[in-house]
C-alpha positions as CSV (number, residue, x, y, z in Angstrom):
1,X,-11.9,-5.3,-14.0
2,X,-12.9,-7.6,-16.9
3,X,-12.2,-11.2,-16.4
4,X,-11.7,-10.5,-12.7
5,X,-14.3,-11.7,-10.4
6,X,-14.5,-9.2,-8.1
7,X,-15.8,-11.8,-5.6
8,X,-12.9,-13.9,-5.1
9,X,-10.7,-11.2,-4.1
10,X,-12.3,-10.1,-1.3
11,X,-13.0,-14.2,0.0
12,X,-9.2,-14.2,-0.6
13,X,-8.9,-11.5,1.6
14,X,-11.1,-12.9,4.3
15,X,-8.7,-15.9,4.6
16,X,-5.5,-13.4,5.0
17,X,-3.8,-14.2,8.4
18,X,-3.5,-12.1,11.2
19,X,0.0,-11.0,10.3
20,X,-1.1,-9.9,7.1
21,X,-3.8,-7.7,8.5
22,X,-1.2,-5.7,10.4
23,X,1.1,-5.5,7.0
24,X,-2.6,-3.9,5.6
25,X,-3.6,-1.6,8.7
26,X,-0.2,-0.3,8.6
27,X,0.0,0.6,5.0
28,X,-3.0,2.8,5.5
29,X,-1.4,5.5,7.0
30,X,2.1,5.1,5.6
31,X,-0.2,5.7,2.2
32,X,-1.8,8.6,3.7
33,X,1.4,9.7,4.9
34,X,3.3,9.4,1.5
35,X,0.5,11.1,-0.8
36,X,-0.1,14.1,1.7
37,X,4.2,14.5,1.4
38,X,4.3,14.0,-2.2
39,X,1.3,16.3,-2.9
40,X,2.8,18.8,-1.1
41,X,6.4,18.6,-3.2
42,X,4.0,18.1,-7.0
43,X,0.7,19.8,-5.8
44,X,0.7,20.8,-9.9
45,X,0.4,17.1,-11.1
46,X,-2.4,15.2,-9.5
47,X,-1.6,12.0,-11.4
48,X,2.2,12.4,-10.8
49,X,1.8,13.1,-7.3
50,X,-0.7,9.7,-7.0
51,X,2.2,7.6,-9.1
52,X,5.3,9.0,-7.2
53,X,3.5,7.8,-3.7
54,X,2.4,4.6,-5.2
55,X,5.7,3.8,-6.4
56,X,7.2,4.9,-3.2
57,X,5.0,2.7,-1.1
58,X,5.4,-0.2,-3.3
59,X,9.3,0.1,-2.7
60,X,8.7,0.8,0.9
61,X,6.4,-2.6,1.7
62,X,8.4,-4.9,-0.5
63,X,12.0,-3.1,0.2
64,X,10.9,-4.4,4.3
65,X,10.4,-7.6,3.2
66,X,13.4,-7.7,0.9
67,X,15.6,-6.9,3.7
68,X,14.1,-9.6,5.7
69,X,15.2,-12.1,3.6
70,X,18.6,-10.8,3.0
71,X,19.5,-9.9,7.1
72,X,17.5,-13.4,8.2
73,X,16.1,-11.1,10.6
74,X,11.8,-12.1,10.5
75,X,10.4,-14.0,7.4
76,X,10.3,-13.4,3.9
77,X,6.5,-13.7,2.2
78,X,5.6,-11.3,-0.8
79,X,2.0,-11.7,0.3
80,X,3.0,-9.1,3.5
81,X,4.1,-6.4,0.9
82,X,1.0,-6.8,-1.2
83,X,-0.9,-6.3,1.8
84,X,1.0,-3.2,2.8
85,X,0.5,-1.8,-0.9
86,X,-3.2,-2.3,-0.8
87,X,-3.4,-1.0,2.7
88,X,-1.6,1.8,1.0
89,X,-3.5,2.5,-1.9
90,X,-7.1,2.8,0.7
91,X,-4.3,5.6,2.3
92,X,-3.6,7.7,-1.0
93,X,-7.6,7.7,-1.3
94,X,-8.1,8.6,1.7
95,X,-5.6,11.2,1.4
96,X,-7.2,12.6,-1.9
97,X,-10.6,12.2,0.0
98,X,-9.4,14.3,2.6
99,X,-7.9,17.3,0.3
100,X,-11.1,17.6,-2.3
101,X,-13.7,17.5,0.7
């Protein structure tokens, strides 16, 4: 990451509130769960198989908080879905960590 400092991000993450954490600890296995179904449909294309579940997941986290802006129903805040996606993406690793061991 050049120009990033690797630093702030995770004191950003430390501040995160506690209904953010969930949004994270629950993208973990939706990740897992997504890469393991996806690999099994594109098993020949690693990197398609790790883009299809990314994408899915990222339409999954924000679609949730898309519709809870549209319905009323809960609150809106785009910080929940990014929290899901990078729950998610520690899920596709862990997923890929899973099938090469």
């Amino acid at each position: 990451m050049n120009g990033v400092n690797k630093r702030h991000i995770f004191e950003s993450m430390k501040k995160w509130e506690p209904d953010k954490w969930k949004h994270f600890y629950v993208g973990i296995p939706l990740g897992l769960v997504l890469q393991v179904s996806v690999n099994y449909l594109f098993s020949y294309s690693i990197p398609l198989s790790v883009f299809l579940s990314f994408i899915a997941l990222a339409a999954i986290s924000y679609g949730f908080e898309l519709l809870s802006l549209l319905t009323g129903k809960g609150h809106y805040d785009i910080v929940d879905a990014v929290a899901g996606i990078a729950g998610g993406c520690i899920g596709i690793a862990l997923a890929w960590l899973i099938v090469l061991l």
